[in-house]
C-alpha positions as MATLAB code, in Angstrom:
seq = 'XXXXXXXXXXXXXXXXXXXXXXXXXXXXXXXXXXXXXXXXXXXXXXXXXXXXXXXXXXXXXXXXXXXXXXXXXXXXXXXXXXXXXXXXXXXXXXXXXXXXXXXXXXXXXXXXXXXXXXXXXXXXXXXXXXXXXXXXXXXXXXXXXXXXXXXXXXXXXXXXXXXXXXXXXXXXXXXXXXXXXXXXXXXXXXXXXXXXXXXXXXXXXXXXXXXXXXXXXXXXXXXXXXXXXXXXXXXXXXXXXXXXXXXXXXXXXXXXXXXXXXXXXXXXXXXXXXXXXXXXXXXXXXXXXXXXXXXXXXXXXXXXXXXXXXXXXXXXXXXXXXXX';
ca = [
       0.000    0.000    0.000;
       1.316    3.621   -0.798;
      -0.027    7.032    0.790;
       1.999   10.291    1.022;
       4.273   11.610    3.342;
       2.488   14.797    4.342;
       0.116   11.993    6.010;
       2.820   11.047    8.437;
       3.930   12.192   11.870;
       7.808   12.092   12.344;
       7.619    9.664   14.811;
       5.827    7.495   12.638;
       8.119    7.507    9.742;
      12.127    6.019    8.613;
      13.849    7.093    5.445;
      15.397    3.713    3.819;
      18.415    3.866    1.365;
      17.572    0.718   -1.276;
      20.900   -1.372   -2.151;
      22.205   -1.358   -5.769;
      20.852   -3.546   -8.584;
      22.550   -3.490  -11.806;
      22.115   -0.496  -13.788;
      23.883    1.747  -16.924;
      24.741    5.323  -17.716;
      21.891    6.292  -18.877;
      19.469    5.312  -16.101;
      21.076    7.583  -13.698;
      23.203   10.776  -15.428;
      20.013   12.481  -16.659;
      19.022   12.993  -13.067;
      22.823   13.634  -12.136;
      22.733   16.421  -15.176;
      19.550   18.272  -14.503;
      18.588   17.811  -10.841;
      20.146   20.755   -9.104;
      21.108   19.126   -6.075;
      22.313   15.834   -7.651;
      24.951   18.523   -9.918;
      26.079   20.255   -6.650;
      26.707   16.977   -4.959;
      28.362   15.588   -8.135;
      30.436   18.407   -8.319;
      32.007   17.850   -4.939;
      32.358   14.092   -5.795;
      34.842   15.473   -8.543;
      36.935   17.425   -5.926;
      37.902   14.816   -4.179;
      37.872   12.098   -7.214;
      41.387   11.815   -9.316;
      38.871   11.755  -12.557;
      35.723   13.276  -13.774;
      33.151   10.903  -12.358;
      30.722   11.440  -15.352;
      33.458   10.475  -18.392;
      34.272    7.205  -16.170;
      30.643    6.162  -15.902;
      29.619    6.812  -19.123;
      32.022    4.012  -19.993;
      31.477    2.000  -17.238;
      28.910   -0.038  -18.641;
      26.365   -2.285  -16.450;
      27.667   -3.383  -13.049;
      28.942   -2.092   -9.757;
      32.277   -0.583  -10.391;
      33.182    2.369   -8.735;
      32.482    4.723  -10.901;
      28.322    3.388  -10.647;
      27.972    3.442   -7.033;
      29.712    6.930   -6.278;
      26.565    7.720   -9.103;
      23.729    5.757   -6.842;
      25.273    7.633   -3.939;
      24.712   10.717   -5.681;
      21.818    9.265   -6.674;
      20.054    8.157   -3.270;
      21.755   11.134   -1.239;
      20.209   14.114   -3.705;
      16.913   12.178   -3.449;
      16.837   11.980    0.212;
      17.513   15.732    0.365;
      14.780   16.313   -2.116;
      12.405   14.702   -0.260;
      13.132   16.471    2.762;
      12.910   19.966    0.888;
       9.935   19.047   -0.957;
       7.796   16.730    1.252;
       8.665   18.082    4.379;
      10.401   14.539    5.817;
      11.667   14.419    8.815;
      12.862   10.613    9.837;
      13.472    9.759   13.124;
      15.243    6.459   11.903;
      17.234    5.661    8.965;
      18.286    2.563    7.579;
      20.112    1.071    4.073;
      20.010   -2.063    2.079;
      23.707   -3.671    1.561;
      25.275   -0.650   -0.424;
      22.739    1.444    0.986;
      24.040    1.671    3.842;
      26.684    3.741    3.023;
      24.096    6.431    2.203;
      22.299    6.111    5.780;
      25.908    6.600    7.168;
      26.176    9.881    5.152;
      22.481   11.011    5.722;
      23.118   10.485    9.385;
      26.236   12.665    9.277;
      28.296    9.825   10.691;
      30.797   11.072    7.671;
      30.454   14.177    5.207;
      29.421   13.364    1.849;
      32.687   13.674    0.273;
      34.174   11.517    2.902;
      31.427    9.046    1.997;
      32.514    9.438   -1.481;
      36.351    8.421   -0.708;
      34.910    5.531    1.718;
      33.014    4.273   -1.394;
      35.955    4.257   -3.521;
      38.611    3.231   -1.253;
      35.825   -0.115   -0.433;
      35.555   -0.345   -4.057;
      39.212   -0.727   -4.776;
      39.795   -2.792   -1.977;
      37.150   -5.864   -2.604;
      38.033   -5.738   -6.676;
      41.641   -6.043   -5.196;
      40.423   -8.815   -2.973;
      38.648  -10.933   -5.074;
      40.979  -10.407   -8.000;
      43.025  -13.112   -5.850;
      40.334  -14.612   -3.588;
      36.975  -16.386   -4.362;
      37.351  -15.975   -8.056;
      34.680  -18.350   -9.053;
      31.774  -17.491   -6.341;
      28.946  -15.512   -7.481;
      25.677  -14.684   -5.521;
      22.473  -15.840   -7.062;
      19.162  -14.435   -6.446;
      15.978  -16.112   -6.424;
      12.384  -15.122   -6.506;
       9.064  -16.889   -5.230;
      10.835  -19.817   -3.367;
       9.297  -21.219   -0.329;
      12.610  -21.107    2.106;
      11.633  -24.623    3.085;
      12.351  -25.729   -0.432;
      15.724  -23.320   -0.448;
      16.715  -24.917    2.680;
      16.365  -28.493    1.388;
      18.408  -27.397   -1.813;
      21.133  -25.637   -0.041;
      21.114  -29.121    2.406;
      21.273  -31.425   -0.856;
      24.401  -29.308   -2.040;
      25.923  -29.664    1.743;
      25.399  -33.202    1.320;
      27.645  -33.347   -1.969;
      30.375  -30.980   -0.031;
      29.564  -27.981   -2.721;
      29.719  -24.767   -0.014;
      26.991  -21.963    0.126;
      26.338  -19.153    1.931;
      23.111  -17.277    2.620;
      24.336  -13.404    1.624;
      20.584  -11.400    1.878;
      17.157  -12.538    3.056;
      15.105  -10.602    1.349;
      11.492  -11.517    2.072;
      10.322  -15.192    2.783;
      10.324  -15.929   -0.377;
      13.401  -14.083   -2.056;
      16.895  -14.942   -0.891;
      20.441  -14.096   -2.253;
      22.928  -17.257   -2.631;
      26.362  -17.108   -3.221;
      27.883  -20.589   -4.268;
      30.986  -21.920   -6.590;
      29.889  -20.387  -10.129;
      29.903  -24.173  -11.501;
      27.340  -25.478   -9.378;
      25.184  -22.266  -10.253;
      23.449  -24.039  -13.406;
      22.129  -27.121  -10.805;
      21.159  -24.912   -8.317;
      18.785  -22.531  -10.802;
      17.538  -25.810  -12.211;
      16.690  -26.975   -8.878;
      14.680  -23.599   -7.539;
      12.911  -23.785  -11.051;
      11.661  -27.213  -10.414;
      10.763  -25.955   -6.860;
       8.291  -23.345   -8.253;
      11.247  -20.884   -7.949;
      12.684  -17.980  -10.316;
      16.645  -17.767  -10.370;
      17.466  -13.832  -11.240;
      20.742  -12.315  -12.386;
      24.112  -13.790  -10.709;
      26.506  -10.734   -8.987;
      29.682  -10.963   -9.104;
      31.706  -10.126   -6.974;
      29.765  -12.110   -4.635;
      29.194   -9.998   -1.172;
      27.869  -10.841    2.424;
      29.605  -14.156    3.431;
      31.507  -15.391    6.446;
      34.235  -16.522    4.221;
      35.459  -13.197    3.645;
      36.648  -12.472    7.190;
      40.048  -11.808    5.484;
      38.472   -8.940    3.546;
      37.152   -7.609    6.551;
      40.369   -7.262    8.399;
      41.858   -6.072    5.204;
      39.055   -3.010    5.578;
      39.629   -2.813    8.920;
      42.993   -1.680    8.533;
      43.401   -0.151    5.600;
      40.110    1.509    4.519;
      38.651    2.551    8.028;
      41.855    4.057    9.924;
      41.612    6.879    6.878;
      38.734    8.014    8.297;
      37.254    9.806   11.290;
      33.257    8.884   12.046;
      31.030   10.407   14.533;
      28.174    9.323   16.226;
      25.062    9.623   13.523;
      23.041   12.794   14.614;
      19.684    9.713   13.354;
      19.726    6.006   14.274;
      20.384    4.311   11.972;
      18.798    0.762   11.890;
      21.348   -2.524   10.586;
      20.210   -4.289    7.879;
      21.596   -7.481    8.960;
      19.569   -7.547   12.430;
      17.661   -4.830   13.058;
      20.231   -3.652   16.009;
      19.702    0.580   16.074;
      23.463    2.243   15.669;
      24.053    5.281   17.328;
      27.700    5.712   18.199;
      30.687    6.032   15.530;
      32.076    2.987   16.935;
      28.919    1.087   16.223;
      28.654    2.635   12.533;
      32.331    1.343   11.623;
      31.145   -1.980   12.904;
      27.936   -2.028   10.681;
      30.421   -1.694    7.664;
      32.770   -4.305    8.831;
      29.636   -6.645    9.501;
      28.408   -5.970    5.903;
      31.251   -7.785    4.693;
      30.381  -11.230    6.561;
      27.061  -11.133    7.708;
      23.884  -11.502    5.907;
      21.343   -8.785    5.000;
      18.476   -9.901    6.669;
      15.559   -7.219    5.590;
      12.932   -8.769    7.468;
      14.604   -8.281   10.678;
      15.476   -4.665   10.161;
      11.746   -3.874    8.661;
      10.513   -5.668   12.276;
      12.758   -3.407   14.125;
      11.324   -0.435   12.451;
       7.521   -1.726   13.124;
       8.849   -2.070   17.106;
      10.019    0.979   17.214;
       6.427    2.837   16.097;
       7.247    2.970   12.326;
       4.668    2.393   10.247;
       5.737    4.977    7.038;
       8.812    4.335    5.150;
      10.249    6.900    2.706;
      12.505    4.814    0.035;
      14.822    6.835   -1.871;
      16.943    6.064   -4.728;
      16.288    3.750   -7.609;
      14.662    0.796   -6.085;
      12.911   -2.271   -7.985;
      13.320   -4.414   -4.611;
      13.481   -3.448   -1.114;
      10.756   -1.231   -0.687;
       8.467   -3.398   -2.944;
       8.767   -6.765   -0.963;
       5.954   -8.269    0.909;
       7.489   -7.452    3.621;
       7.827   -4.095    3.301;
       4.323   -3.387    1.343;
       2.125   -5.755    4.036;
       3.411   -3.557    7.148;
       4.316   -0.339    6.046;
       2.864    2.643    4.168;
       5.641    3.081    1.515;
       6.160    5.827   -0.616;
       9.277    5.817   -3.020;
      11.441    8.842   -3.917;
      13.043    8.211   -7.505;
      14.660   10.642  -10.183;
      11.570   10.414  -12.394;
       9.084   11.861   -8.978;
      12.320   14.829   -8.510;
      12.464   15.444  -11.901;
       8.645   16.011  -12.670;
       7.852   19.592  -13.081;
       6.146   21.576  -10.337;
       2.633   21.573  -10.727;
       1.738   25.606  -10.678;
      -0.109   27.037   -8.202;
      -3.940   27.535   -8.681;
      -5.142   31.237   -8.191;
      -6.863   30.243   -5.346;
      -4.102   28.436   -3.707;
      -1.781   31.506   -4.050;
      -0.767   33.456   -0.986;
      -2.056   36.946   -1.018;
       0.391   39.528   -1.321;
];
């Protein structure tokens, strides 16, 4: 169900970053180009860049280099501010999907923008360094409309033949990330399809496992000592467990738990719903996270894309105007 923000009392309502999907140039650098806010904060991405972000992503192509996420953080972070010009939004909790979270962390002021942009890269550069060596052949598969109690007897069948698996995002009951050995990925979508399943796109690199504790530590000490964090001036609620971070200590720890735990949206939607939220406010280019059963069945959801920022304003009727 949908209904607007003006509807909602601040106590009432959380602002939710959506993680990254797959997407090209052209989806997001109209919006980057001609939404005022998305330019200024673009602009400041290029003074602390060593490139012009726009020439690199035109050529990026589909996919999650770095070039594409410091563009969804753009992205997310000029619609968030939008929303809070425009529709008057003032969250008492914030919260982000896998990549997203990186946005809460700058929307909560734990780090400035630009520092969020550096973060972004130096993580970036980091994991393509680390699985340029490490995990080469594991992807994450996601899968749509599968009962978890036929997941769980795949994954168990695979166990049983020694082929390892990890869990990287619970999604809704239904929809589930899986990152596994890329050969054993044409068996496993064969097996959720004769489950009643739908196997999506593969990502690669794969993200969200316990194997990577390596990684981790690798972050850990040299991406995070670069950077000084303070405690977020807005909760901001884990996606892996619903936990509510509100010291600097506890947001470097969400980042380093990214890396190894599993995004468990479920959990941090039920957190939300304990805490008195019943509106969320999802901005950035979402097809997923705020369109889940679980999201839709408990919360009033309203989502904040470029095409909503971009429409024109609607003039004021005579009657509507002030008088001078």
């Amino acid at each position: 169900m949908t209904t607007s923000i003006a509807s909602a009392k601040p106590s009432e309502l959380a602002l939710v970053f959506p993680g990254m999907g797959p997407s090209g140039y052209a989806e997001l650098a109209r919006f980057m180009m001609v939404s005022p806010r998305a330019r200024q904060l673009r602009e400041a991405a290029d003074s602390v860049l060593d490139y012009p972000l726009m020439d690199k992503y035109r050529s990026a192509g589909e996919g999650y280099s770095e070039f594409s996420q410091v563009a969804f953080l753009i992205t997310c972070f000029a619609l968030a501010e939008w929303a809070q010009e425009e529709l008057g939004i003032e969250p008492d909790l914030c919260s982000g999907a896998s990549f997203g979270e990186k946005v809460a962390i700058a929307y909560a002021g734990s780090l400035t923008f630009s520092d969020t942009v550096r973060l972004t890269v130096q993580l970036s550069r980091c994991e393509e360094a680390y699985f340029r060596l490490e995990y080469r052949d594991v992807v994450t598969q996601s899968v749509a409309r599968t009962p978890e109690q036929s997941l769980m007897e795949i994954l168990a069948d695979m166990a049983d033949r020694g082929e390892w698996h990890d869990i990287s995002c619970f999604v809704d009951d239904d929809f589930f990330m899986v990152s596994m050995r890329e050969q054993n990925l044409e068996r496993f979508n064969g097996e959720v399809r004769a489950a009643g399943g739908i196997p999506l796109h593969a990502m690669r690199p794969p993200m969200h496992s316990s194997v990577f504790s390596a990684l981790r530590q690798r972050v850990a000490d040299n991406v995070l000592t670069d950077f000084r964090f303070a405690d977020p001036r807005l909760p901001i609620v884990a996606d892996q467990d619903g936990a509510v971070v509100n010291t600097a200590a506890g947001v470097q720890s969400l980042l380093l738990n990214s890396i190894v735990q599993p995004v468990n949206w479920p959990d941090t939607l039920r957190s939300m719903r304990q805490r008195g939220v019943t509106k969320i406010c999802v901005a950035g280019p979402d097809a997923l996270f705020g369109r889940v059963r679980c999201a839709t069945s408990d919360f009033d959801v309203v989502t904040v894309n470029q095409r909503m920022a971009l429409r024109p304003k609607r003039p004021l009727k005579y009657a509507e105007r002030k008088p001078s």
